[in-house]
DSSP file (Angstrom, degrees, kcal/mol; ACC not computed):
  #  RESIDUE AA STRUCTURE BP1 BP2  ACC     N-H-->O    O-->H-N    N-H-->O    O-->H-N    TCO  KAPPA ALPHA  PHI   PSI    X-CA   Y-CA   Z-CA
    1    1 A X              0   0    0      0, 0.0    17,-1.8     0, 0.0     2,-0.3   0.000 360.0 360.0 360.0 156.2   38.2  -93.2   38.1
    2    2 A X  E     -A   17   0A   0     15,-0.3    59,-0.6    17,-0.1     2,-0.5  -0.765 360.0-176.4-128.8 107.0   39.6  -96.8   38.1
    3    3 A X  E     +AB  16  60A   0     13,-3.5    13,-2.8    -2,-0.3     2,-0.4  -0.966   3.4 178.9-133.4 116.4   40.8  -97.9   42.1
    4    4 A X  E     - B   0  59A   0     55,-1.3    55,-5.8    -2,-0.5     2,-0.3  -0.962   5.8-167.3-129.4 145.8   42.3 -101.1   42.4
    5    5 A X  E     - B   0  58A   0     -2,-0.4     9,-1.1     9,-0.3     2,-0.3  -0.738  12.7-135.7-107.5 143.7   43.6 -102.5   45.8
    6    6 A X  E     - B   0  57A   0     51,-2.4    50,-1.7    -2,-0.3    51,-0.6  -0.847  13.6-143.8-109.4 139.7   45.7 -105.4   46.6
    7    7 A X  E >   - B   0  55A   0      5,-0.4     3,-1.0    -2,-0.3     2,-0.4  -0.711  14.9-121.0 -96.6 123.9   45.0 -107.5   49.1
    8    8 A X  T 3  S+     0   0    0     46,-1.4     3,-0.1    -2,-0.5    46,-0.0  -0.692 100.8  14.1 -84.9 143.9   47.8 -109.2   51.6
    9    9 A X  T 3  S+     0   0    0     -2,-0.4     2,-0.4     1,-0.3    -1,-0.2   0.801 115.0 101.6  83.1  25.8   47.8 -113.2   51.6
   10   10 A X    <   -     0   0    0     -3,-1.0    -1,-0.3     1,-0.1    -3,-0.2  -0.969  61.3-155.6-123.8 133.0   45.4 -113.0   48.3
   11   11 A X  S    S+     0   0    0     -2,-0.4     2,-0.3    -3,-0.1    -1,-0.1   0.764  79.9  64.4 -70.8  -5.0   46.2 -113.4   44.6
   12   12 A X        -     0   0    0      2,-0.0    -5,-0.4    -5,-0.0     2,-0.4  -0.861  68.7-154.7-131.6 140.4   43.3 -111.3   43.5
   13   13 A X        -     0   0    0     -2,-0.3     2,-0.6    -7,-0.1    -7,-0.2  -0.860  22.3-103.1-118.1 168.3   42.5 -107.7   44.0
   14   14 A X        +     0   0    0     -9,-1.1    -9,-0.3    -2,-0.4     2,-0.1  -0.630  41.2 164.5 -31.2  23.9   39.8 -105.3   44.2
   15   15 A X        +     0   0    0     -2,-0.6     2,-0.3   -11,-0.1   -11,-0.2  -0.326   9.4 138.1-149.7 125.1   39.2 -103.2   41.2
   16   16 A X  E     -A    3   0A   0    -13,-2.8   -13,-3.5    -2,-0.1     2,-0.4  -0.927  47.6-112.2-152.3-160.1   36.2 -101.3   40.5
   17   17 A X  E     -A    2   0A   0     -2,-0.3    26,-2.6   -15,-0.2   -15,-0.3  -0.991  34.1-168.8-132.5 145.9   35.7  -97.8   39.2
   18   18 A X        -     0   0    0    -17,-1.8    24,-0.2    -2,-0.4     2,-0.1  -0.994  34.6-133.0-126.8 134.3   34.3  -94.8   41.4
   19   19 A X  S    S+     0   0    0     -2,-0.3     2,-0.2     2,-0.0    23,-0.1   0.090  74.8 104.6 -95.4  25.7   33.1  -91.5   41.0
   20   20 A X  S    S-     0   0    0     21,-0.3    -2,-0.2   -19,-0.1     2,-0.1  -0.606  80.0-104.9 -73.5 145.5   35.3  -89.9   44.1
   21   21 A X     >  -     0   0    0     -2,-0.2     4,-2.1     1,-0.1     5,-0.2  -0.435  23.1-115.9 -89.5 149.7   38.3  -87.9   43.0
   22   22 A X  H  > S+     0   0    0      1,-0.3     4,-1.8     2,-0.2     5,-0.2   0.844 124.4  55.9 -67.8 -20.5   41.8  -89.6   43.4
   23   23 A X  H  > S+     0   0    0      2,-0.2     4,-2.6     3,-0.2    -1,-0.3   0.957 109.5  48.0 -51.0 -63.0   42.5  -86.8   46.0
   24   24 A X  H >> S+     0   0    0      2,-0.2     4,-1.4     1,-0.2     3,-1.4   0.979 113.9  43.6 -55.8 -89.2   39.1  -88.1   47.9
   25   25 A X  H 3< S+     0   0    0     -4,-2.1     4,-0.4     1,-0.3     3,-0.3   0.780 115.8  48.5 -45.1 -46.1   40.1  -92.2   47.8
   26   26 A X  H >X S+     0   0    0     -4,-1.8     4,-2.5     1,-0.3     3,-1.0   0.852 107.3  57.7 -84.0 -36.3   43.9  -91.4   49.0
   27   27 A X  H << S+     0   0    0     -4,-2.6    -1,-0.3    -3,-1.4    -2,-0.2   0.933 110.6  48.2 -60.0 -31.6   42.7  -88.9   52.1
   28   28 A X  T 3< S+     0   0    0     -4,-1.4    -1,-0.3    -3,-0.3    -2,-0.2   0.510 108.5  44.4-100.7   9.2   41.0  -91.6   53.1
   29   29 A X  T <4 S+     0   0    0     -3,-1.0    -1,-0.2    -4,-0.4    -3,-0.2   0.797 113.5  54.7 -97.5 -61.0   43.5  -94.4   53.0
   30   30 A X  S  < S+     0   0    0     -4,-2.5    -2,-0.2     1,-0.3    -3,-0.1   0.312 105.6  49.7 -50.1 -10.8   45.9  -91.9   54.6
   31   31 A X  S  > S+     0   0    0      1,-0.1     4,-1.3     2,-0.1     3,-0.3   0.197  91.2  93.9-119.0  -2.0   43.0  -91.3   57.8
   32   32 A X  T  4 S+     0   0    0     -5,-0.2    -2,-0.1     1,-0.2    -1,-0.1   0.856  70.5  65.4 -62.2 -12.6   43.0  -95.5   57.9
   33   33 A X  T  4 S+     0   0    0      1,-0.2    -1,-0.2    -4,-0.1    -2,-0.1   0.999 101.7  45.7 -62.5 -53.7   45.6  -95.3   60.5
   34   34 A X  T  4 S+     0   0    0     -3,-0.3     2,-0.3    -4,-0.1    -1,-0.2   0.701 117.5  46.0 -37.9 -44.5   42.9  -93.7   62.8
   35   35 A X     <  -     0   0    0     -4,-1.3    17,-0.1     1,-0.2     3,-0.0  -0.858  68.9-136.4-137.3 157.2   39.8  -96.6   61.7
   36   36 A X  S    S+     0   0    0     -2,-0.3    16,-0.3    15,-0.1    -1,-0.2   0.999  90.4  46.5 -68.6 -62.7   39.8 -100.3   61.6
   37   37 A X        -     0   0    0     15,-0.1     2,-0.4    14,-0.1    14,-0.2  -0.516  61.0-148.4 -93.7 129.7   37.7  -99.8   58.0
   38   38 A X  E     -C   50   0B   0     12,-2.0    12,-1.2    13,-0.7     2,-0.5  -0.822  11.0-153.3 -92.0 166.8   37.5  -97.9   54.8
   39   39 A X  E     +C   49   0B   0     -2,-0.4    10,-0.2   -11,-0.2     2,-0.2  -0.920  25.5 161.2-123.5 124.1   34.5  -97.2   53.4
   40   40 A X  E     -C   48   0B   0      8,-2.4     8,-1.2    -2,-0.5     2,-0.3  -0.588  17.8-159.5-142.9 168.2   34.8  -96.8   49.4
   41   41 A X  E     -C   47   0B   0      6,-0.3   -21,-0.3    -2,-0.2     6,-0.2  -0.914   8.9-135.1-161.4 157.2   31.7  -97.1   46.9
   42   42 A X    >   -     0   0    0      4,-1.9     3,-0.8    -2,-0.3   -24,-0.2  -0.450  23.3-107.5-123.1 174.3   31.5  -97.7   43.5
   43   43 A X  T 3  S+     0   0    0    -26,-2.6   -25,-0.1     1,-0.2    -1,-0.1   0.967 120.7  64.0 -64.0 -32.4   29.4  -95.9   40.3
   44   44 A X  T 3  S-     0   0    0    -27,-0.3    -1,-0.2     1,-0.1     3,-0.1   0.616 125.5-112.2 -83.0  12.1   27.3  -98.9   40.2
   45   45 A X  S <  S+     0   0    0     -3,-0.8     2,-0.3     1,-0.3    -1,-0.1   0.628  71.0 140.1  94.2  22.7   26.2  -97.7   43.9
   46   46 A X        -     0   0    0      1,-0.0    -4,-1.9     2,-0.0    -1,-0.3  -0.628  42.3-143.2 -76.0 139.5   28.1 -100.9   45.7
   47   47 A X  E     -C   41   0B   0     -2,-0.3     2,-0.5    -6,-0.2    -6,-0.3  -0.644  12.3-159.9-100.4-179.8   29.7 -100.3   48.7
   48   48 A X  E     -C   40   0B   0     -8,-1.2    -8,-2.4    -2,-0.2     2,-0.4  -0.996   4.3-158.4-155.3 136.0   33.1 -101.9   50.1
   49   49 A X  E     -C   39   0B   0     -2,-0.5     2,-0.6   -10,-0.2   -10,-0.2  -0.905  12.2-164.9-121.0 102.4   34.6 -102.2   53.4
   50   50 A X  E     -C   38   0B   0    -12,-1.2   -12,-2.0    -2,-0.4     5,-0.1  -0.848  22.6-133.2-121.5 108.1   37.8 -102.6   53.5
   51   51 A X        -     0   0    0     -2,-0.6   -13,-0.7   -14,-0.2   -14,-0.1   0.029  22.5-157.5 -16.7 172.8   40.2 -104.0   56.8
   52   52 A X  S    S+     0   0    0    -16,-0.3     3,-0.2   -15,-0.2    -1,-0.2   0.247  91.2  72.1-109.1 -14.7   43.0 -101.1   56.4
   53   53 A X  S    S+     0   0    0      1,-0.2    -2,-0.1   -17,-0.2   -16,-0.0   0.889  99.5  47.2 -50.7 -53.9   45.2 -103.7   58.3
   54   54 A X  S    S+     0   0    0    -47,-0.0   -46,-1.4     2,-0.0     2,-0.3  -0.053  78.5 117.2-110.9  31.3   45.2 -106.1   54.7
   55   55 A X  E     +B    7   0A   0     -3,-0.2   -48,-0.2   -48,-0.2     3,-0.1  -0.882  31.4 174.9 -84.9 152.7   46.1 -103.4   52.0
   56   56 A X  E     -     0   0A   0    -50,-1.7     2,-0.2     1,-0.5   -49,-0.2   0.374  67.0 -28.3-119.3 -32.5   49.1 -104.3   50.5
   57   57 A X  E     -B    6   0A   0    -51,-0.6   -51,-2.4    -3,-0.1    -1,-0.5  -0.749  49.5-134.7-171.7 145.6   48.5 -101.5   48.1
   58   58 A X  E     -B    5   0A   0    -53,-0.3     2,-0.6    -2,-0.2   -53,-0.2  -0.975  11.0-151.0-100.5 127.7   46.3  -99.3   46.1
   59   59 A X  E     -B    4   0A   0    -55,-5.8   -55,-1.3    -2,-0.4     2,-0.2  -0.744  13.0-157.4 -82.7 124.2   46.3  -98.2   42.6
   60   60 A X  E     -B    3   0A   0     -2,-0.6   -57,-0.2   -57,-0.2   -38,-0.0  -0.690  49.8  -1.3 -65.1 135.7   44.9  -94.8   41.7
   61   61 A X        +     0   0    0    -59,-0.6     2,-0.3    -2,-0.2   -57,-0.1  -0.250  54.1 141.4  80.5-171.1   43.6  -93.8   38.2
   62   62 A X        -     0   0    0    -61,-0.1     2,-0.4   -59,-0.0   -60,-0.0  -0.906  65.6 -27.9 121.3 177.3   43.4  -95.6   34.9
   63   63 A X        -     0   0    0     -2,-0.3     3,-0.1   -62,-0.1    -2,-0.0  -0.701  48.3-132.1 -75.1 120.4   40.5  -95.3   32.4
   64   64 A X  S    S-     0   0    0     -2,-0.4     2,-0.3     1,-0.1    -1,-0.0   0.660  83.1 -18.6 -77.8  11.9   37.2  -94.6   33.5
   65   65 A X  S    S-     0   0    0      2,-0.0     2,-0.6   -63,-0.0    -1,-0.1  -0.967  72.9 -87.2 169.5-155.4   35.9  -97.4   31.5
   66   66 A X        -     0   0    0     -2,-0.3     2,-0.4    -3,-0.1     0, 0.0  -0.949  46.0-120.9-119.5 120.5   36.6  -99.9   28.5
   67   67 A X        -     0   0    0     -2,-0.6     2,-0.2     2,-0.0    -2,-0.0  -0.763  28.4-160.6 -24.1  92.7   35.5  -98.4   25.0
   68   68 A X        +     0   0    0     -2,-0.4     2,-0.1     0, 0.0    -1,-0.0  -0.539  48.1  14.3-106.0 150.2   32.7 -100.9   23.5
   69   69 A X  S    S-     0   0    0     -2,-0.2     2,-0.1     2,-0.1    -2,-0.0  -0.365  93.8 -31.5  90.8-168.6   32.2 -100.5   19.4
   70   70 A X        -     0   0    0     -2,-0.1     2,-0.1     2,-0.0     0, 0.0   0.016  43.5-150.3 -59.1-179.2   33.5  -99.2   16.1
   71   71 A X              0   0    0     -2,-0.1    -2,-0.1    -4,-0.0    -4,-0.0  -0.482 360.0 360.0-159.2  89.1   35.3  -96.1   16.3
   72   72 A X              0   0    0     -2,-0.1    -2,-0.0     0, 0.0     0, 0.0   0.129 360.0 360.0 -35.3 360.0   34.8  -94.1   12.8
């Protein structure tokens, strides 16, 4: 699944793709009131720590990646 986050007092957001269910990524957004951080990781096994203070928003969902070739 496809998570990109916006950042406040950035032009650029966050965007990677993760193998957590969109149920999974939004409980934890939703328990940020609670922790300074969230702690998110991606398929290629990076992690991200992210203030919860400076989301501006997060998108859920999307394409779980970009089609490469022909298609017959």
């Amino acid at each position: 699944m496809e998570v990109r986050i916006g950042i406040k007092h950035s032009p650029r957001e966050l965007a990677f793709e993760t193998e957590a269910q969109a149920e999974e990524v939004r409980a934890l957004f939703e328990q940020a009131a609670e922790h300074a951080l969230v702690a998110l990781s991606d398929t290629k096994g990076r992690q991200y720590l992210i203030d919860s203070e400076s989301v501006a928003y997060v998108e859920l969902g999307g394409d779980a990646g970009r089609k490469v070739g022909f298609i017959s």
